[in-house]
C-alpha positions in Angstrom: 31.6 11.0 -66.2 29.3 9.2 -63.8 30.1 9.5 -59.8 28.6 7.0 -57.4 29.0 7.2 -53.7 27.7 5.0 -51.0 25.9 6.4 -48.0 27.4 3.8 -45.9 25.4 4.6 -42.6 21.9 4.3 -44.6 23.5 1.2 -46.1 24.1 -0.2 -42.8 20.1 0.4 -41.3 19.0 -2.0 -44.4 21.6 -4.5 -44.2 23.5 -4.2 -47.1 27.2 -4.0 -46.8 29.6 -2.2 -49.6 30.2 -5.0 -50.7 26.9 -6.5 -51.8 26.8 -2.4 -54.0 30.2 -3.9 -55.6 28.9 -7.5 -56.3 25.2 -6.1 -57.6 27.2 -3.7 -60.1 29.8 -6.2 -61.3 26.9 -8.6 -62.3 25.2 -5.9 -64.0 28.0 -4.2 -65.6 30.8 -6.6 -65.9 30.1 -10.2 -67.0 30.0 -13.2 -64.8 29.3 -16.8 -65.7 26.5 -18.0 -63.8 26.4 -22.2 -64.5 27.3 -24.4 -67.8 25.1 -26.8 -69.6 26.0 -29.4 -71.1 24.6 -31.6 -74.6 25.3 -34.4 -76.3 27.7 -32.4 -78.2 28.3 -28.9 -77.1 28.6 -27.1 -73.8 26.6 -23.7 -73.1 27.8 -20.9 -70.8 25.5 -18.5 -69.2 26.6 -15.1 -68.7 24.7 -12.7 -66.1 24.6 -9.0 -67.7 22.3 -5.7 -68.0 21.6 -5.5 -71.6 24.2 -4.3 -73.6 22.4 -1.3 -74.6 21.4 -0.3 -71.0 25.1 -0.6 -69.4 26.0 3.1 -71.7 22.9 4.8 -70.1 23.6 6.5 -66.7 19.5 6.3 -65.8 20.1 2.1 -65.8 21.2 2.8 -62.2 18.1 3.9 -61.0 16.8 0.9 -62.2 19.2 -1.5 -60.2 17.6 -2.2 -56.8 19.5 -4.3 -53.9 17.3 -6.4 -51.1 17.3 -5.3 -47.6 18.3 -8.4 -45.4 17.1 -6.6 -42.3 13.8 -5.7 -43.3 13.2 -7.4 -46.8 12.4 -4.6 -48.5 14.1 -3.4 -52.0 15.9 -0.7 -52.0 17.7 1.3 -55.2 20.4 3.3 -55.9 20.7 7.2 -56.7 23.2 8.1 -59.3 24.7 11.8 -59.5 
């Protein structure tokens, strides 16, 4: 079982609001559809997703990092 918590307040000094965690981990872990092209003949979704084999491994959210809006920096999460 995998626990995250937000540190709100540290949250808060970069910018990033709860919400913007939820969105970032929904894109990487769920599956949104991002734009459709279309052909001739056939229309193409695209789907915005971690690799498949990534979204088991607990480690992939040490690898997921969020922009600061205050100070444009990149921040990252730490899983326990």
């Amino acid at each position: 079982m995998l626990s995250l918590a937000i540190d709100r307040d540290q949250a808060a000094r970069f910018g990033i609001q709860p919400s913007l965690i939820d969105q970032t981990l929904d894109d990487a872990f769920g599956q949104r559809q991002v734009t459709q092209y279309f052909t001739q003949l056939n229309s193409y979704h695209v789907i915005l997703e971690i690799t498949p084999a990534l979204q088991t491994d607990p480690q992939t959210l040490s690898k997921i990092y969020i922009k600061s809006l205050t100070t444009g920096r990149w921040s990252r999460s730490r899983a326990s």
